[in-house]
C-alpha positions as CSV (number, residue, x, y, z in Angstrom):
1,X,0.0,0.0,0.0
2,X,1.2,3.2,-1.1
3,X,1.7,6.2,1.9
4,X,-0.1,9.3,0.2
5,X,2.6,12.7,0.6
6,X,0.6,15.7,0.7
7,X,2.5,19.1,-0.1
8,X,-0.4,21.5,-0.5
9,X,0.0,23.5,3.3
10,X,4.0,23.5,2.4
11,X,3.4,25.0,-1.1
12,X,0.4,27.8,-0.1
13,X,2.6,28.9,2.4
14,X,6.1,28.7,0.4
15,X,4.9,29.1,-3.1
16,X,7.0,26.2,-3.7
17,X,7.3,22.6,-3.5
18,X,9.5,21.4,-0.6
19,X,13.1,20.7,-1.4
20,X,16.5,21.0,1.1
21,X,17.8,24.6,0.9
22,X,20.8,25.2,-0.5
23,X,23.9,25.7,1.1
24,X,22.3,23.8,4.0
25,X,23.2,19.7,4.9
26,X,20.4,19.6,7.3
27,X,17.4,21.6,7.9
28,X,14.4,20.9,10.3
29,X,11.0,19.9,8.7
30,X,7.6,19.0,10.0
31,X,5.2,16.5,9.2
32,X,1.8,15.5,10.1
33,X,1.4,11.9,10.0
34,X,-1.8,9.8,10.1
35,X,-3.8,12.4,11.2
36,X,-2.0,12.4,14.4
37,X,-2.8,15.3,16.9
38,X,0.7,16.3,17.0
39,X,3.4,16.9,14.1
40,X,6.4,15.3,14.1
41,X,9.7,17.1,13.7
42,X,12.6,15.8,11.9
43,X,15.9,17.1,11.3
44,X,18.0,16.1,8.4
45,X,17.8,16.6,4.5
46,X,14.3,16.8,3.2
47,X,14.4,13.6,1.1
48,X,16.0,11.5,4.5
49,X,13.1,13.2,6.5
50,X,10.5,12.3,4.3
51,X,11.6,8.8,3.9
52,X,11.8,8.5,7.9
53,X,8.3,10.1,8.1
54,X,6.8,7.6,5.5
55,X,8.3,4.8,7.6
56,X,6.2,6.0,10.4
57,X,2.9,6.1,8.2
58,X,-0.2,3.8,8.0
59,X,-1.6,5.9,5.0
60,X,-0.9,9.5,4.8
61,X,2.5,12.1,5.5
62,X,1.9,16.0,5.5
63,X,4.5,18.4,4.6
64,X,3.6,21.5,7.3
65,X,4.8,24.6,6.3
């Protein structure tokens, strides 16, 4: 079963989709997973933080802004 990402609170607030800042190895990102009440916050380059998020999923990851 596929984990759906959802970017659409990252990009209304960024303008952008999420990607690691340049210049920067690491860089501290939120995410709200499952519908949990609280977001989880991982530091690290976005695409390691995103994987680690998804490994935490049932069904859904949210990118917060």
């Amino acid at each position: 079963m596929a984990i759906r990402i959802d970017i659409t609170k990252y990009e209304a607030v960024h303008g952008r989709t999420p990607r690691q800042p340049s210049g920067y190895q690491t860089s501290p990102w939120a995410f709200q997973i499952d519908q949990e009440p609280r977001p989880v916050f991982l530091v690290g380059r976005y695409s390691d933080a995103l994987k680690r998020a998804k490994r935490r999923a049932r069904y859904s990851v949210t990118v917060l802004p």
